[in-house]
C-alpha distance (Angstrom), angle and dihedral (degrees) to the residues before:
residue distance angle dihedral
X1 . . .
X2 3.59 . .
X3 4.25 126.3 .
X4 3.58 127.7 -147.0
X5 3.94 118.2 -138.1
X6 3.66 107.4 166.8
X7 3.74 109.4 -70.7
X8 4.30 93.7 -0.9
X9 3.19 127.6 78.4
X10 3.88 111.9 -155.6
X11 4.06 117.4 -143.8
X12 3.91 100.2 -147.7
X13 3.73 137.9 -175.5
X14 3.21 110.0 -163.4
X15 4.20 115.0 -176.2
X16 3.56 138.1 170.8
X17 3.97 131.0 3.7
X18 3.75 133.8 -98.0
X19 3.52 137.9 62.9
X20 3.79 103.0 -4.7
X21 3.57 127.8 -122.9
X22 4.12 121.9 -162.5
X23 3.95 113.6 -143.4
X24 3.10 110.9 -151.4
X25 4.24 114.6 -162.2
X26 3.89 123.4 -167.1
X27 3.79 145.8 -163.3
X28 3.13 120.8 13.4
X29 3.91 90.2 -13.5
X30 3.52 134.8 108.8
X31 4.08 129.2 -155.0
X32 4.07 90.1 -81.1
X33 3.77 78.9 78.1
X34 4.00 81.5 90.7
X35 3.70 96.3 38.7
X36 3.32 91.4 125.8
X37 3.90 99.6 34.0
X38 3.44 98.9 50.8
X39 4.12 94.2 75.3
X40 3.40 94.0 46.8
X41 3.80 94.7 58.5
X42 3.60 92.8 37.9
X43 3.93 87.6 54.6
X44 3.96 80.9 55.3
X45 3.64 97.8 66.9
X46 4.03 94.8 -95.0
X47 3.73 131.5 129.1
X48 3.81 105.7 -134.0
X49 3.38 119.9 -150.7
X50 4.33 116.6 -168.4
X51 3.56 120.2 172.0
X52 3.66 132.1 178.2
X53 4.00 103.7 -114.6
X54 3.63 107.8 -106.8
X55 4.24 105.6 -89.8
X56 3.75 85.7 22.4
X57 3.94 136.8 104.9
X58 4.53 100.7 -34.5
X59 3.14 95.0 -8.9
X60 3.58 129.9 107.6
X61 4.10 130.2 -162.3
X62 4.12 117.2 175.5
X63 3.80 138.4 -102.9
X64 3.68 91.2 -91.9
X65 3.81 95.7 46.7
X66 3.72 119.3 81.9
X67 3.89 115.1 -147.6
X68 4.04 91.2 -130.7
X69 3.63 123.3 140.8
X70 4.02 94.5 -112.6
X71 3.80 81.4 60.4
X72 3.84 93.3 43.5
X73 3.51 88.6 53.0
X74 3.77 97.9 51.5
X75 4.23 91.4 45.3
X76 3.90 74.1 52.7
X77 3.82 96.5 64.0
X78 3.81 85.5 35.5
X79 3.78 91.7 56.9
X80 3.69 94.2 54.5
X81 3.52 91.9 38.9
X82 3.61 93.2 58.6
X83 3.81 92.5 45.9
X84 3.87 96.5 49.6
X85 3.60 104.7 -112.4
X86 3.66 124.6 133.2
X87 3.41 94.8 -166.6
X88 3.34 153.4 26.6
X89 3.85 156.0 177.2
X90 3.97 107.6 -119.1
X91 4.17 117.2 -157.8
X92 3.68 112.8 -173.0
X93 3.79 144.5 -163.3
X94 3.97 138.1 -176.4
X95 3.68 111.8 -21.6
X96 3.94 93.2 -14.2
X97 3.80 84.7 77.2
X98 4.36 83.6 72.0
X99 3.91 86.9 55.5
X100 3.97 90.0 50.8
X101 3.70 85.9 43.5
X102 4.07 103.4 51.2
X103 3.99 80.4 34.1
X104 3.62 89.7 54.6
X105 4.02 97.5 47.0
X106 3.94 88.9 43.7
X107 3.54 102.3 49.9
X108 3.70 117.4 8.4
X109 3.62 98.1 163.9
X110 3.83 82.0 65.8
X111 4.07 91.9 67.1
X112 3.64 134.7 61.1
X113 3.50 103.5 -178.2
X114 3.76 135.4 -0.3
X115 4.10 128.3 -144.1
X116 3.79 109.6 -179.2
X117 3.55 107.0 -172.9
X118 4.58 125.3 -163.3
X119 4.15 81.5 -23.6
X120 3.25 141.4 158.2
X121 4.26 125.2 -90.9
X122 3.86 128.1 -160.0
X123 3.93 107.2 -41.0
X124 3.91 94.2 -18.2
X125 3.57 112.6 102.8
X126 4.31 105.9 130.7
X127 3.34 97.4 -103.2
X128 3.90 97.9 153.9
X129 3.57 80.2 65.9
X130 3.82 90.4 59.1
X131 4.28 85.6 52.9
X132 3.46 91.8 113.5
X133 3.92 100.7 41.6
X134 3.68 89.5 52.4
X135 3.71 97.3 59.1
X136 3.57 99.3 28.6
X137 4.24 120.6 137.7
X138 3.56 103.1 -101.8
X139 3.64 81.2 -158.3
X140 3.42 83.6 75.7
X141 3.66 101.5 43.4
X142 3.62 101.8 137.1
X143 3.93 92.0 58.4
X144 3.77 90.7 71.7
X145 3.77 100.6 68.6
X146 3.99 95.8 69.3
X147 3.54 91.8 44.0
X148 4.19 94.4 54.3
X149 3.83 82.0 37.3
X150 4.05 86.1 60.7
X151 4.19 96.4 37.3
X152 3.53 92.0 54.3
X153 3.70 95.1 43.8
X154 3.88 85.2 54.8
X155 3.79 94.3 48.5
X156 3.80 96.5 80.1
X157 3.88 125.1 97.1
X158 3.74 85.3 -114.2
X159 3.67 123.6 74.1
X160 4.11 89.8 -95.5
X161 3.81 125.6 -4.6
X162 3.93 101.6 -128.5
X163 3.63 124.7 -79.5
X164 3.68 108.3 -126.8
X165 4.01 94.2 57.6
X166 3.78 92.1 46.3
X167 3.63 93.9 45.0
X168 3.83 91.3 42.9
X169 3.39 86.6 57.3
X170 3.63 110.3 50.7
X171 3.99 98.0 33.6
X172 4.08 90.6 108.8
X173 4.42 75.2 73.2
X174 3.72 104.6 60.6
X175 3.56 124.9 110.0
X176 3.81 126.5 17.7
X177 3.97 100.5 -56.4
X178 3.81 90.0 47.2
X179 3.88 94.9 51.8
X180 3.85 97.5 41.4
X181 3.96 82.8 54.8
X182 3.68 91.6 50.9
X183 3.52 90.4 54.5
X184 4.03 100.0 44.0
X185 3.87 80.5 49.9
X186 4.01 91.6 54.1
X187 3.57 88.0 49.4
X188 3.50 100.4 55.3
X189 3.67 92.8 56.5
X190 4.13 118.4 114.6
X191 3.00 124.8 175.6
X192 3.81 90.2 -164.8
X193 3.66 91.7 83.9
X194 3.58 103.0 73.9
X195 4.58 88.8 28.0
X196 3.52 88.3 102.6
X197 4.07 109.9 27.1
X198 4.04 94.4 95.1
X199 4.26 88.6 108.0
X200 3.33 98.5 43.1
X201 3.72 98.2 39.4
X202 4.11 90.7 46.7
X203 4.13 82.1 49.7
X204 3.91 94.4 55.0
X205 3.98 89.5 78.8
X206 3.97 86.6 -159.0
X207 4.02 113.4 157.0
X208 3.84 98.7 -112.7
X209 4.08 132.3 171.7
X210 3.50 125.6 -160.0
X211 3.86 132.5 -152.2
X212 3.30 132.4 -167.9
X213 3.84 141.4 173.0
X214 3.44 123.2 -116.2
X215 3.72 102.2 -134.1
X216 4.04 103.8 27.0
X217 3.37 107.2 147.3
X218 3.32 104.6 -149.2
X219 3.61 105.4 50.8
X220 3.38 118.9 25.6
X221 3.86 124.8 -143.7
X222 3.76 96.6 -133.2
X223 3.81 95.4 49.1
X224 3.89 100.4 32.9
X225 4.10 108.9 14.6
X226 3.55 110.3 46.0
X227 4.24 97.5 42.5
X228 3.97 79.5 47.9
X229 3.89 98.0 56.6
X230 3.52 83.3 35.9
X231 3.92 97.9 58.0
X232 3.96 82.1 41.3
X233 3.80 97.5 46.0
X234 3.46 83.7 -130.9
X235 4.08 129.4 149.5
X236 3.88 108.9 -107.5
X237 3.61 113.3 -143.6
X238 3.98 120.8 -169.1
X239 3.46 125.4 -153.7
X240 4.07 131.2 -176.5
X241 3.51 100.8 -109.5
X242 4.45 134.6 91.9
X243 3.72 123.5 -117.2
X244 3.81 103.7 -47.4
X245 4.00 99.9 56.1
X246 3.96 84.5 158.3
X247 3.49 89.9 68.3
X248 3.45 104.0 31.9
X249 3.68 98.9 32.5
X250 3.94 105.1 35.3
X251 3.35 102.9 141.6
X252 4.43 93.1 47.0
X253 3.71 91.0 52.2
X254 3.52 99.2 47.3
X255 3.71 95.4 49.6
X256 3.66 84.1 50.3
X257 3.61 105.4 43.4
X258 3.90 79.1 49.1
X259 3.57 98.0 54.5
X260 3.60 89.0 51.1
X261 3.41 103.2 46.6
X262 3.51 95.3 47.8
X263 3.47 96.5 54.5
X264 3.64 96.6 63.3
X265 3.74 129.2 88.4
Protein backbone atom coordinates (compact mmCIF):
# COMPACT_ATOMS: atom_id res chain seq x y z
CA UNK A 1 0.00 0.00 0.00
CA UNK A 2 1.30 3.30 -0.55
CA UNK A 3 0.55 6.73 1.85
CA UNK A 4 0.32 10.13 0.78
CA UNK A 5 2.03 12.91 2.99
CA UNK A 6 2.13 15.98 1.01
CA UNK A 7 4.62 15.60 -1.75
CA UNK A 8 5.73 11.62 -0.57
CA UNK A 9 4.14 8.91 -1.12
CA UNK A 10 5.01 6.16 1.49
CA UNK A 11 5.18 2.33 0.18
CA UNK A 12 3.97 0.44 3.38
CA UNK A 13 3.55 -3.08 4.52
CA UNK A 14 1.65 -3.18 7.10
CA UNK A 15 1.16 -6.99 8.81
CA UNK A 16 -0.26 -8.41 11.75
CA UNK A 17 -2.26 -6.74 14.74
CA UNK A 18 -1.31 -5.57 18.18
CA UNK A 19 0.81 -3.15 19.62
CA UNK A 20 2.59 -1.68 16.61
CA UNK A 21 6.10 -1.51 16.02
CA UNK A 22 7.72 1.05 13.22
CA UNK A 23 10.82 -0.46 11.30
CA UNK A 24 12.75 1.78 10.38
CA UNK A 25 15.48 0.63 7.34
CA UNK A 26 18.57 2.75 6.32
CA UNK A 27 21.23 3.36 3.67
CA UNK A 28 20.97 2.09 0.82
CA UNK A 29 18.14 -0.27 2.11
CA UNK A 30 14.66 -0.47 1.62
CA UNK A 31 11.79 -2.09 4.04
CA UNK A 32 12.69 -5.80 2.63
CA UNK A 33 15.52 -5.25 5.06
CA UNK A 34 12.93 -7.00 7.56
CA UNK A 35 11.64 -9.48 5.12
CA UNK A 36 12.33 -11.99 7.19
CA UNK A 37 11.63 -10.24 10.59
CA UNK A 38 8.51 -8.97 9.91
CA UNK A 39 6.62 -12.61 10.27
CA UNK A 40 8.18 -13.41 13.17
CA UNK A 41 6.92 -10.36 15.06
CA UNK A 42 3.69 -10.50 13.47
CA UNK A 43 3.43 -14.22 14.71
CA UNK A 44 4.09 -12.44 18.19
CA UNK A 45 0.96 -10.59 18.41
CA UNK A 46 2.46 -7.20 16.83
CA UNK A 47 1.27 -5.03 14.04
CA UNK A 48 4.36 -4.30 11.92
CA UNK A 49 4.57 -1.40 10.19
CA UNK A 50 7.75 -1.12 7.27
CA UNK A 51 7.89 1.66 5.04
CA UNK A 52 10.28 2.59 2.43
CA UNK A 53 11.93 5.97 3.81
CA UNK A 54 10.61 8.73 1.86
CA UNK A 55 13.26 9.18 -1.42
CA UNK A 56 14.21 5.61 -0.77
CA UNK A 57 13.51 2.10 -2.43
CA UNK A 58 9.27 2.70 -3.91
CA UNK A 59 8.86 5.44 -2.44
CA UNK A 60 8.69 8.76 -3.78
CA UNK A 61 9.12 12.38 -1.93
CA UNK A 62 9.05 15.74 -4.31
CA UNK A 63 11.52 18.23 -5.78
CA UNK A 64 11.11 20.46 -2.88
CA UNK A 65 11.45 17.72 -0.25
CA UNK A 66 14.84 16.57 0.77
CA UNK A 67 15.08 12.81 1.76
CA UNK A 68 17.03 13.75 5.17
CA UNK A 69 16.44 12.06 8.33
CA UNK A 70 14.81 15.29 10.11
CA UNK A 71 12.33 14.89 7.26
CA UNK A 72 12.12 11.08 7.68
CA UNK A 73 11.38 11.59 11.08
CA UNK A 74 8.56 14.05 10.63
CA UNK A 75 6.84 11.69 7.57
CA UNK A 76 7.34 9.29 10.61
CA UNK A 77 4.92 11.08 12.96
CA UNK A 78 2.84 11.74 9.84
CA UNK A 79 2.62 8.05 9.07
CA UNK A 80 1.27 7.15 12.38
CA UNK A 81 -0.75 10.04 12.47
CA UNK A 82 -2.49 9.16 9.43
CA UNK A 83 -3.00 5.56 10.57
CA UNK A 84 -4.41 6.41 14.07
CA UNK A 85 -1.88 5.28 16.38
CA UNK A 86 -0.62 7.23 19.20
CA UNK A 87 2.07 5.21 19.77
CA UNK A 88 4.41 3.02 18.83
CA UNK A 89 7.49 0.75 19.29
CA UNK A 90 10.30 2.02 16.79
CA UNK A 91 13.27 -0.71 15.71
CA UNK A 92 15.97 0.83 13.73
CA UNK A 93 18.89 0.11 11.42
CA UNK A 94 21.75 2.15 9.56
CA UNK A 95 20.86 5.69 9.16
CA UNK A 96 17.08 5.07 10.05
CA UNK A 97 18.31 4.90 13.64
CA UNK A 98 18.83 9.20 13.15
CA UNK A 99 15.05 9.33 12.16
CA UNK A 100 14.13 7.27 15.42
CA UNK A 101 16.52 9.49 17.17
CA UNK A 102 15.30 13.22 16.09
CA UNK A 103 11.76 11.38 16.22
CA UNK A 104 12.45 10.34 19.62
CA UNK A 105 13.72 13.89 21.01
CA UNK A 106 10.72 15.62 19.13
CA UNK A 107 7.96 13.67 20.17
CA UNK A 108 8.54 11.17 22.84
CA UNK A 109 5.08 10.57 23.74
CA UNK A 110 4.96 9.14 20.18
CA UNK A 111 7.41 6.05 21.20
CA UNK A 112 7.22 3.30 23.57
CA UNK A 113 10.29 1.67 23.17
CA UNK A 114 13.34 2.17 21.01
CA UNK A 115 15.75 -0.68 19.33
CA UNK A 116 18.54 1.00 17.40
CA UNK A 117 20.29 -1.56 15.66
CA UNK A 118 24.46 -1.14 13.83
CA UNK A 119 23.40 2.87 13.86
CA UNK A 120 24.70 5.84 13.80
CA UNK A 121 25.75 8.12 17.24
CA UNK A 122 26.30 11.94 17.50
CA UNK A 123 28.27 13.05 14.29
CA UNK A 124 29.50 9.44 13.45
CA UNK A 125 27.65 7.95 10.77
CA UNK A 126 30.58 6.41 8.02
CA UNK A 127 30.33 8.82 5.72
CA UNK A 128 33.91 8.52 4.23
CA UNK A 129 32.57 5.36 3.25
CA UNK A 130 29.80 7.12 1.29
CA UNK A 131 32.97 9.27 -0.62
CA UNK A 132 32.30 7.79 -3.67
CA UNK A 133 28.38 7.88 -3.67
CA UNK A 134 28.49 11.48 -2.94
CA UNK A 135 30.41 12.51 -5.95
CA UNK A 136 29.38 9.95 -8.21
CA UNK A 137 28.41 10.87 -12.23
CA UNK A 138 24.85 10.88 -12.22
CA UNK A 139 25.39 10.32 -15.78
CA UNK A 140 26.16 7.15 -14.78
CA UNK A 141 23.51 6.48 -12.35
CA UNK A 142 22.57 3.09 -13.20
CA UNK A 143 26.22 1.77 -12.57
CA UNK A 144 25.80 2.23 -8.85
CA UNK A 145 23.26 -0.46 -8.10
CA UNK A 146 25.71 -3.53 -8.77
CA UNK A 147 28.33 -1.97 -6.97
CA UNK A 148 26.05 -1.40 -3.51
CA UNK A 149 24.65 -4.82 -4.51
CA UNK A 150 28.45 -6.18 -4.11
CA UNK A 151 29.45 -3.83 -0.79
CA UNK A 152 26.66 -5.00 1.04
CA UNK A 153 27.11 -8.55 0.07
CA UNK A 154 30.71 -8.14 1.47
CA UNK A 155 29.57 -6.53 4.71
CA UNK A 156 28.59 -9.75 6.47
CA UNK A 157 30.82 -11.69 8.97
CA UNK A 158 30.85 -14.38 6.38
CA UNK A 159 32.79 -14.18 3.27
CA UNK A 160 29.45 -12.78 1.30
CA UNK A 161 25.97 -12.43 2.81
CA UNK A 162 23.77 -14.32 0.16
CA UNK A 163 22.67 -12.91 -3.00
CA UNK A 164 19.01 -13.28 -3.22
CA UNK A 165 18.30 -11.26 0.17
CA UNK A 166 20.68 -8.49 -0.82
CA UNK A 167 19.44 -8.29 -4.22
CA UNK A 168 15.82 -8.56 -3.00
CA UNK A 169 16.46 -5.81 -1.12
CA UNK A 170 17.94 -3.20 -3.17
CA UNK A 171 15.99 -4.00 -6.57
CA UNK A 172 13.78 -0.59 -6.15
CA UNK A 173 17.81 0.81 -7.32
CA UNK A 174 18.41 -0.73 -10.65
CA UNK A 175 18.52 1.05 -13.72
CA UNK A 176 19.00 4.81 -14.15
CA UNK A 177 15.98 6.18 -11.96
CA UNK A 178 16.94 3.80 -9.15
CA UNK A 179 20.66 4.89 -9.05
CA UNK A 180 20.08 8.68 -9.45
CA UNK A 181 17.74 8.15 -6.30
CA UNK A 182 20.42 6.39 -4.48
CA UNK A 183 22.58 9.12 -4.98
CA UNK A 184 20.08 12.16 -4.13
CA UNK A 185 19.47 9.95 -1.02
CA UNK A 186 23.40 9.85 -0.19
CA UNK A 187 23.43 13.40 -0.55
CA UNK A 188 20.94 14.29 1.75
CA UNK A 189 22.64 12.58 4.52
CA UNK A 190 24.08 14.87 7.65
CA UNK A 191 25.34 13.76 10.14
CA UNK A 192 24.94 17.13 11.86
CA UNK A 193 21.48 16.37 12.80
CA UNK A 194 21.87 14.00 15.45
CA UNK A 195 25.91 15.91 16.43
CA UNK A 196 24.37 17.54 19.14
CA UNK A 197 21.19 15.36 20.44
CA UNK A 198 23.27 13.46 23.33
CA UNK A 199 21.18 15.79 26.22
CA UNK A 200 18.13 15.58 24.90
CA UNK A 201 18.26 12.02 23.83
CA UNK A 202 19.81 10.93 27.49
CA UNK A 203 16.63 13.17 28.86
CA UNK A 204 13.94 11.16 26.85
CA UNK A 205 14.10 8.27 29.59
CA UNK A 206 12.59 5.87 26.81
CA UNK A 207 13.37 1.99 27.47
CA UNK A 208 15.71 1.36 24.49
CA UNK A 209 18.04 -1.83 23.45
CA UNK A 210 20.76 -1.74 21.25
CA UNK A 211 22.34 -4.40 18.94
CA UNK A 212 25.18 -4.49 17.27
CA UNK A 213 27.34 -6.85 15.15
CA UNK A 214 30.49 -7.87 16.08
CA UNK A 215 32.43 -7.41 12.93
CA UNK A 216 30.44 -4.48 10.99
CA UNK A 217 32.72 -2.71 9.26
CA UNK A 218 31.50 0.37 9.17
CA UNK A 219 30.69 1.18 12.59
CA UNK A 220 32.36 -0.39 15.07
CA UNK A 221 30.80 -1.46 18.44
CA UNK A 222 33.54 -0.12 20.64
CA UNK A 223 33.67 3.33 19.00
CA UNK A 224 29.92 3.78 18.04
CA UNK A 225 27.69 0.99 20.04
CA UNK A 226 28.66 0.86 23.45
CA UNK A 227 29.00 5.04 24.09
CA UNK A 228 25.46 4.87 22.29
CA UNK A 229 23.72 2.42 24.75
CA UNK A 230 25.62 4.14 27.16
CA UNK A 231 24.25 7.74 26.45
CA UNK A 232 20.81 5.80 26.19
CA UNK A 233 21.20 3.67 29.31
CA UNK A 234 20.32 1.08 27.19
CA UNK A 235 21.41 -2.85 27.32
CA UNK A 236 23.91 -3.55 24.43
CA UNK A 237 23.49 -6.80 22.94
CA UNK A 238 26.20 -8.25 20.41
CA UNK A 239 25.58 -10.58 17.92
CA UNK A 240 28.08 -12.42 15.29
CA UNK A 241 27.11 -10.88 12.28
CA UNK A 242 28.49 -7.31 10.02
CA UNK A 243 26.34 -4.34 9.35
CA UNK A 244 23.08 -5.86 8.10
CA UNK A 245 22.22 -8.27 11.18
CA UNK A 246 18.51 -8.06 9.81
CA UNK A 247 19.45 -9.87 6.98
CA UNK A 248 21.94 -11.96 8.13
CA UNK A 249 20.71 -12.49 11.55
CA UNK A 250 16.79 -12.54 11.24
CA UNK A 251 15.90 -14.93 13.41
CA UNK A 252 18.52 -13.34 16.61
CA UNK A 253 17.03 -9.96 16.22
CA UNK A 254 13.62 -10.84 16.20
CA UNK A 255 13.79 -12.95 19.25
CA UNK A 256 15.45 -10.05 20.72
CA UNK A 257 13.54 -7.19 19.62
CA UNK A 258 10.70 -9.52 20.93
CA UNK A 259 11.98 -10.06 24.21
CA UNK A 260 12.32 -6.50 24.61
CA UNK A 261 9.34 -5.29 23.48
CA UNK A 262 7.37 -7.54 25.32
CA UNK A 263 8.73 -6.80 28.43
CA UNK A 264 7.66 -3.32 28.53
CA UNK A 265 4.45 -1.87 29.80
Amino acid sequence: MFLQLGEAALALEDTGSGQPVLLLHGFPSTHRLWRDVIPLLAAAGRRVLAPDLAGYGDSTCGASIEPDMETQARLMVGLLDALGIARADIVAHDVGTAAAQILMTRAKERVRGLVLIDGVHGAEWAMAQLADILTWDTAQAARLHPVLVRRVRLSGSAARLDAEPVRAMMAPYEGEEGGRKLIRAARALRPEQTASLGTALRACGIPALVIWGDRDPYLSVTEVGRPLAALLEAKLLVLAGGHFLPLERPVEIAAAVNEFLGGLL
